[in-house]
Structures are given as structure tokens and as C-alpha cells.
C-alpha positions as CSV (number, residue, x, y, z in Angstrom):
1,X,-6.0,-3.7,7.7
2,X,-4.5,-2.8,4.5
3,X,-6.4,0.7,4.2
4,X,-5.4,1.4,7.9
5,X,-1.8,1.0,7.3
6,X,-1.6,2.7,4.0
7,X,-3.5,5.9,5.1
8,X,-1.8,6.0,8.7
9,X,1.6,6.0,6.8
10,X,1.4,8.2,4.3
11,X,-1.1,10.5,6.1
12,X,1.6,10.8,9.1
13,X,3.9,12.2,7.1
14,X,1.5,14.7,5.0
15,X,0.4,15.8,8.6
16,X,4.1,16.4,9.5
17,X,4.8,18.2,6.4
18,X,1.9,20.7,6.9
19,X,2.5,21.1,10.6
20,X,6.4,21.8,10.6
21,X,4.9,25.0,7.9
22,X,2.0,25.9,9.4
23,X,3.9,26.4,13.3
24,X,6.6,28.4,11.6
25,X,4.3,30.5,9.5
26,X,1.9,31.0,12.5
27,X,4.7,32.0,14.9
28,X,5.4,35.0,12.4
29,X,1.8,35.6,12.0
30,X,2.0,35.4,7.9
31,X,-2.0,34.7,7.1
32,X,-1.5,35.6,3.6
33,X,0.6,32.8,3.4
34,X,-1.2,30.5,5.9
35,X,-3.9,30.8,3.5
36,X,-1.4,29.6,0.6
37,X,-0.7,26.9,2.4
38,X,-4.2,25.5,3.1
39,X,-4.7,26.2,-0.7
40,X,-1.9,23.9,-1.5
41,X,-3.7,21.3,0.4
42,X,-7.0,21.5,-0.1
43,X,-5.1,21.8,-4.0
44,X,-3.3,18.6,-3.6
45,X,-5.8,16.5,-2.3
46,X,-8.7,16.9,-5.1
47,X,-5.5,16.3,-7.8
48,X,-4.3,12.7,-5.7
49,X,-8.3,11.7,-5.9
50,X,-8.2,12.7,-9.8
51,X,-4.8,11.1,-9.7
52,X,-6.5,8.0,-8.2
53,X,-9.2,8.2,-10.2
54,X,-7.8,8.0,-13.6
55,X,-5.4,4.6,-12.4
56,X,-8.5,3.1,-11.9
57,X,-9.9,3.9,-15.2
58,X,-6.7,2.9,-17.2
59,X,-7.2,0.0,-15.4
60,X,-10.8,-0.8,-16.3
61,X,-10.6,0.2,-19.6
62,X,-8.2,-2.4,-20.7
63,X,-11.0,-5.3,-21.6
64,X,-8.7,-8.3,-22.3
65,X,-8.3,-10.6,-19.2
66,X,-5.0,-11.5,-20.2
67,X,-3.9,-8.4,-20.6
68,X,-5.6,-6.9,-17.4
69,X,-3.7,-9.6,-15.4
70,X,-0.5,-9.1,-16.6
71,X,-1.1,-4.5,-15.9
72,X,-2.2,-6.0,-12.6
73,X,0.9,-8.0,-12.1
74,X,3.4,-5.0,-13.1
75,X,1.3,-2.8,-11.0
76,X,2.3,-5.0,-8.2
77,X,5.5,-5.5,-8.9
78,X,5.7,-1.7,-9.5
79,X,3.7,-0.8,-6.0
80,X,6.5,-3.3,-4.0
81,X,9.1,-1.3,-4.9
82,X,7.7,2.1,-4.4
83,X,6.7,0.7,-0.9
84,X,10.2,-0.3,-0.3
85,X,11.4,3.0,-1.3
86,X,9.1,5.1,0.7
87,X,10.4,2.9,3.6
88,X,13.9,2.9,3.4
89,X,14.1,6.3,1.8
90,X,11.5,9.0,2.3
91,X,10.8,7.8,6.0
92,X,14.4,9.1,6.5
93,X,13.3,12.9,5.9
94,X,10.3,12.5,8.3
95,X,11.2,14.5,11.5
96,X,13.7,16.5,9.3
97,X,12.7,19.6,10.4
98,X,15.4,21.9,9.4
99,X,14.8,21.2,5.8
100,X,11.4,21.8,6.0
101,X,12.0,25.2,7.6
102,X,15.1,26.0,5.4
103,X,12.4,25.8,2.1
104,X,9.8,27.5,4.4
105,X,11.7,30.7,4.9
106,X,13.1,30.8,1.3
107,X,9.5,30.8,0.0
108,X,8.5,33.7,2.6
109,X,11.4,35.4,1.6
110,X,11.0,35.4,-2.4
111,X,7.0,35.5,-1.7
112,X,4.9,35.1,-4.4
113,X,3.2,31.5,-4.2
114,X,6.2,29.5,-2.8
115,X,4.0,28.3,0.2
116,X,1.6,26.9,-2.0
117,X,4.2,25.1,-4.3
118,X,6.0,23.3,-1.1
119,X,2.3,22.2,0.2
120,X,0.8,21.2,-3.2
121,X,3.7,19.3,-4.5
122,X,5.0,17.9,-0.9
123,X,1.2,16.5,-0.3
124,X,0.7,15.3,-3.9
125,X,3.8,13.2,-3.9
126,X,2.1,11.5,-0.2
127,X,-1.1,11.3,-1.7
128,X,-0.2,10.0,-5.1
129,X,1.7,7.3,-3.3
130,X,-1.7,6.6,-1.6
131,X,-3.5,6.3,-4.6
132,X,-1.2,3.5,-5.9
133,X,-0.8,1.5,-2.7
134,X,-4.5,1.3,-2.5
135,X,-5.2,0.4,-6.2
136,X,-3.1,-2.1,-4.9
137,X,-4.8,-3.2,-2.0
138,X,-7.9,-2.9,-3.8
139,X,-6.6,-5.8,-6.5
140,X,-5.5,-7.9,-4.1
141,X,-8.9,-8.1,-1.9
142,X,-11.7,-7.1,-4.3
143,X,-12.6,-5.5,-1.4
144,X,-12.0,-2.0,0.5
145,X,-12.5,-1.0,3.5
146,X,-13.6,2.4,4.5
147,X,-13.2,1.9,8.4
148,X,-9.7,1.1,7.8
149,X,-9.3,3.8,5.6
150,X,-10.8,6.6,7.7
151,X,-9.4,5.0,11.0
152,X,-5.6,5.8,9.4
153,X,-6.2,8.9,8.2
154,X,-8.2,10.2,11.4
155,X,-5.2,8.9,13.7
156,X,-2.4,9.8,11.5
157,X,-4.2,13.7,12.0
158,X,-4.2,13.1,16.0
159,X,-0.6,11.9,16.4
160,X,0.5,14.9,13.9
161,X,-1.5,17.9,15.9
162,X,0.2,16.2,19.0
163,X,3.4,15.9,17.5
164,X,4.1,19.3,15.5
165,X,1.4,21.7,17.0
166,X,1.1,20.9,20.6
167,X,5.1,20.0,20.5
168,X,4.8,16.9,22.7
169,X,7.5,14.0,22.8
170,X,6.0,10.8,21.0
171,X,8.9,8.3,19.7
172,X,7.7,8.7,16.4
173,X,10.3,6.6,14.9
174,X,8.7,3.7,17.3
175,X,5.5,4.6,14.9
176,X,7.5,4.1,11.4
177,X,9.5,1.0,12.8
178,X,5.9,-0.7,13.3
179,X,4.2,0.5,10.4
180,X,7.4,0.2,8.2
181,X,7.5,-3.6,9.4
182,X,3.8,-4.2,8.1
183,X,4.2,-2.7,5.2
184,X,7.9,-5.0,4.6
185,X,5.0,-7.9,4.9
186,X,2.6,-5.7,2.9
187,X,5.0,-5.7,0.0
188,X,6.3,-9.4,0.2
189,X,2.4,-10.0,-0.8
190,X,2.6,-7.4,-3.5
191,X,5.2,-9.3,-5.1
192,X,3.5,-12.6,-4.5
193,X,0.5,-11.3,-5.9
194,X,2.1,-10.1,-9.0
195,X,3.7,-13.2,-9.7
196,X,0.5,-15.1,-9.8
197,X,-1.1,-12.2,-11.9
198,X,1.9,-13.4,-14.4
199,X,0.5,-17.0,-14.3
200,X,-3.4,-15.7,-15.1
201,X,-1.8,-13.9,-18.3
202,X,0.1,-16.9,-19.1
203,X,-3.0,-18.6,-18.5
204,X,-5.9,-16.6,-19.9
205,X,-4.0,-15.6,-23.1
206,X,-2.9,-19.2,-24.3
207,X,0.9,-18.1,-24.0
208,X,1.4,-21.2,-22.1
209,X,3.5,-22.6,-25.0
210,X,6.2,-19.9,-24.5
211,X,7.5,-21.6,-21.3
212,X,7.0,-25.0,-22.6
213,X,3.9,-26.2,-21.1
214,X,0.8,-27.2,-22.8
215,X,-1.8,-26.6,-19.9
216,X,-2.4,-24.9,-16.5
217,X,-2.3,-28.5,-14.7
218,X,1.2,-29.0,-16.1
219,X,2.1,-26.2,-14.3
220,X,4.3,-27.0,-10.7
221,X,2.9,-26.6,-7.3
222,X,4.6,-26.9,-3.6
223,X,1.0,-27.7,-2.3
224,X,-2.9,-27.4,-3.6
225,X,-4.9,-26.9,-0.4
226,X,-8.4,-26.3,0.5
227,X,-10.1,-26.9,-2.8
228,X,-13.5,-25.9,-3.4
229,X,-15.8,-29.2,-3.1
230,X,-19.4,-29.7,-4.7
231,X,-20.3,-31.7,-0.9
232,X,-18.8,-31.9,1.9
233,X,-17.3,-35.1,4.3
234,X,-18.5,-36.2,7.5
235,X,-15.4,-35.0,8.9
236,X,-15.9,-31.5,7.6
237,X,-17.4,-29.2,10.3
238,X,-19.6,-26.5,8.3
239,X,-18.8,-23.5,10.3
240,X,-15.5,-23.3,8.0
241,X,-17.0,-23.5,4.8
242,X,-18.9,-20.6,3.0
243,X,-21.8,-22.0,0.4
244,X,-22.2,-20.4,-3.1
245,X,-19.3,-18.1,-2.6
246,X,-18.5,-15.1,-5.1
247,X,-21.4,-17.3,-7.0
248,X,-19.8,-20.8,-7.4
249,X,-22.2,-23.9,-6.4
250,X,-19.6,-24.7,-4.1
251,X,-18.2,-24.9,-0.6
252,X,-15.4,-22.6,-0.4
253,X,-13.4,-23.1,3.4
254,X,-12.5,-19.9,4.5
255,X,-8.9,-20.7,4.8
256,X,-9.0,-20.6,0.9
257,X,-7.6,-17.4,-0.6
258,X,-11.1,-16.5,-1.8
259,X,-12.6,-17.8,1.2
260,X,-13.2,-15.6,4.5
261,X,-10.2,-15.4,6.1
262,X,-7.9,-16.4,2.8
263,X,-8.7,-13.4,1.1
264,X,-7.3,-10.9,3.9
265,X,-4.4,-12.8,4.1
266,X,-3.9,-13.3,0.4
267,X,-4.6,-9.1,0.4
268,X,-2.2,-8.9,3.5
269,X,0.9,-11.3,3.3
270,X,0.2,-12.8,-0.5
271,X,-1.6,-16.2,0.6
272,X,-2.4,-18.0,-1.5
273,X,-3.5,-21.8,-1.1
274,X,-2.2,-23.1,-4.2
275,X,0.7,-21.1,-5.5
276,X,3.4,-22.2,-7.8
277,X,6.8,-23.0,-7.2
278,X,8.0,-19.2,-8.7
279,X,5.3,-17.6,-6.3
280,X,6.7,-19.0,-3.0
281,X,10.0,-18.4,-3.9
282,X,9.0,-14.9,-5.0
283,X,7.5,-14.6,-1.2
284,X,10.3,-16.5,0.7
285,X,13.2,-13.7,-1.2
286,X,11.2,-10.2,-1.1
287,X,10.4,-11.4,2.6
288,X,13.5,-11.4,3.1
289,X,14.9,-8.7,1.2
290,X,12.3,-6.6,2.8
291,X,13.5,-7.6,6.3
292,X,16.8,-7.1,6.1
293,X,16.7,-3.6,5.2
294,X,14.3,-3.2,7.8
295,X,16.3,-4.2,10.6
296,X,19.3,-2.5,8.9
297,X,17.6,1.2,9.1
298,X,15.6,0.6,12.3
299,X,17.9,-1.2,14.4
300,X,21.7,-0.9,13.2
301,X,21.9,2.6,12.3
302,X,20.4,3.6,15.8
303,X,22.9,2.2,17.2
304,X,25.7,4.0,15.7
């Protein structure tokens, strides 16, 4: 679900960006600079997947648990407020079509490679945002899903040829409100996830001491649900427990953030079954934060 929302997105308004340039440049019949312009994607995309793949390696390369958790938890905290950003910010310019065409003619005008600058750099931006969010997604699953992935990109394509080339009316802003929501939730879970990431440095690097505290068990919980157990009960029904999951003699229930269903939601909203007091307050604020600002740019501005 993640992937799907995070490609859909930010493949939406890539489409857009090319489409608005493309229909201009095509109703001129400039192929010289058509050609730029498929250069700057084609461009844009390899250097996002380089971009992408050289997080990843920072990332790995790192070593120390402790420290890994804690470039995992700023990561988070850095990917929540780039998410909120590109929601409340850049979502405004999508559908600004005079801009786009203002920039467009400018570049025909002066020549040159200005058609390839305003495709490689407006893409890149899109697609380095990608590269981030999914990094993201990524940590917070251990998993990633190519279906989603592909499934976002392939519609985000289909709903952009309708929308720019074939010039029909789709409410694209209904699009962004929905997808603007999930990611609001999306984000909330970032946060979540970071502040738990916080806790595994604390944790892993024996810097317990530095907030008073002598061990992990000292450390305050709302609730500790759905603990792994080494049997089960007479009143546990088997078809919710996993056996020897991610390689633990146990039986893991699949509401448990590693279990089944726990880790989509832990990847999706920031579940987690046994979270500290800092971490649900953490949820319960960005949440809220998020939503507010949400239904501030979807809903009161459209009424003005």
C-alpha cells in the first residue's frame, strides 16, 4: 500500500509536468526540443535510481546498530516533514499550468538546452522525493512491494495521458485530497516509527543512563500487547499465530507489529504493539497536526 501511494503521488505530478511541455511543444511542432525533453527524462530518472541507490548504501554502510537506528530515526523524522511539505506545498502548483507554459516558452525562446533543464530538474526533484519516501517505506516493513510500486506508477501514467494529452475533465484535486489524506496517516507513522528508532539507539548503544534509566524494562509503556509466547493456550486459536517467524522459536500473532498483519500497519499508520509513552504521543500530535492542515487546504480554502 505504501509503494502504491508513494509512486501514484509523485508519479502524478511528474506525468503532469511532462504532459503540460510536451502538448505545448507538440502543438508548435518543435521535435528538436521534444527530443530535449524526453532526454531530460529519460536523464532524470537513471540520476533519482542513482540517487536512491546511494541512500541505501550510506545506509548500509554504517555498521553500528545503535547508530543505524538512530540514521533510521532522523531519516523518519526527516521523510514526515518532506511528506508534509510536498502536501501542503508543492501539491499547490499541480494543475498550474500557466507557470509551466510561461518557463516552457522562455526556454524555446532562448533555445539552447532549456527544455532539457525544466524536464531533468522538475522530474529529479519528483523522483528524488520518491527515492526518500520509499527508503522509508522500506525501513518501516522490511519489506517492498513491487505490485504496489508498478500499480502507482502505471496508473499515475493513465490518469496523466487522460488528463494533459487527451484534455479530459477528471477532478484531479479529488485525486490529491485522497492521496494527500493517506499520506497525512502515512507520515503520522513516520514520526512514530522514528521515535521508536530513538529508543533502539538509546537501547542498543547503552545510552540509557543519559535519561536516567538503568534498563529497557524501566522504560514506560501505555500497553504491551500480543507478546510472542514459546506455547500457546487452549484459548488461543492457531490460525492467528505465525510459528518460527523472522527465525524466533516462537508464536508470533499476527496482530503483532512483526506479525502478518502488524507489520503493514506498523509500515502504514506506525503500529506498534508495545510502544512507549513518547511514541503514542508522538502519533496522537503529528496525527493531528497532519489533519488539520489537511482539511485546512482541501476543504476551507475551496470554499473561499
Amino acid at each position: 500500500m505504501n509503494e502504491f501511494i508513494i509512486m501514484f503521488r509523485e508519479s502524478l505530478e511528474a506525468v503532469l509536468i511532462v504532459g503540460i511541455v510536451f502538448t505545448l511543444l507538440d502543438k508548435q511542432g518543435l521535435q528538436r526540443e521534444i527530443r530535449q525533453l524526453w532526454f531530460g527524462v529519460i536523464s532524470a530518472i537513471v540520476a533519482s535510481v542513482l540517487a536512491g541507490l546511494i541512500l541505501m548504501r550510506v545506509k548500509s554502510s554504517i555498521g553500528n546498530a545503535s547508530m543505524e537506528a538512530l540514521f533510521e530515526g532522523v531519516a523518519m523524522f526527516a521523510t514526515a516533514g518532506l511528506i508534509w511539505y510536498v502536501i501542503f506545498w508543492l501539491s499547490k502548483q499541480v494543475g498550474a499550468t500557466a507557470t509551466l507554459k510561461t518557463e516552457a516558452n522562455q526556454a524555446i525562446e532562448k533555445a539552447g538546452w532549456g527544455i532539457f533543464l525544466i524536464a531533468f530538474f522538475a522530474i529529479l526533484r519528483e523522483g528524488f522525493e520518491t527515492a526518500i519516501f520509499l527508503m522509508g517505506s522500506f525501513s518501516m516493513t522490511a519489506s517492498f512491494s513491487y505490485l504496489g510500486f508498478t500499480a502507482g506508477l502505471v496508473l499515475a501514467v493513465i490518469i496523466g495521458y487522460a488528463v494533459v494529452l487527451q484534455g479530459r475533465r477528471v477532478q484531479l484535486k479529488s485525486f490529491f485530497r485522497a492521496t494527500s489524506l493517506l499520506l497525512v496517516i502515512f507520515a503520522s507513522g513516520m514520526m512514530t516509527y522514528g521515535t521508536h528508532e530513538v529508543e533502539e539507539f538509546l537501547v542498543k548503544g547503552d545510552h540509557l543512563g543519559a535519561i536516567g534509566l538503568e534498563s529497557k524494562e524501566q522504560i514506560a509503556r501505555p500497553y504491551s500487547i500480543l507478546r510472542p509466547v514459546t506455547e500457546l493456550s487452549e484459548s488461543d486459536n492457531p490460525a492467528f499465530y505465525s510459528y518460527n517467524l523472522h527465525g524466533k522459536e516462537k508464536y508470533t500473532h499476527l496482530l503483532h507489529d512483526k506479525g502478518h498483519a502488524g507489520v503493514f500497519l506498523k509500515g502504514f499508520v506506525g503500529y506498534n504493539s508495545n510502544p512507549n509513552w513518547i511514541e503514542l504521543f508522538v502519533w496522537i500530535l503529528s496525527l493531528a497536526f497532519g489533519l488539520r492542515l489537511w482539511r485546512k487546504f482541501y476543504f476551507s480554502e475551496s470554499t473561499n
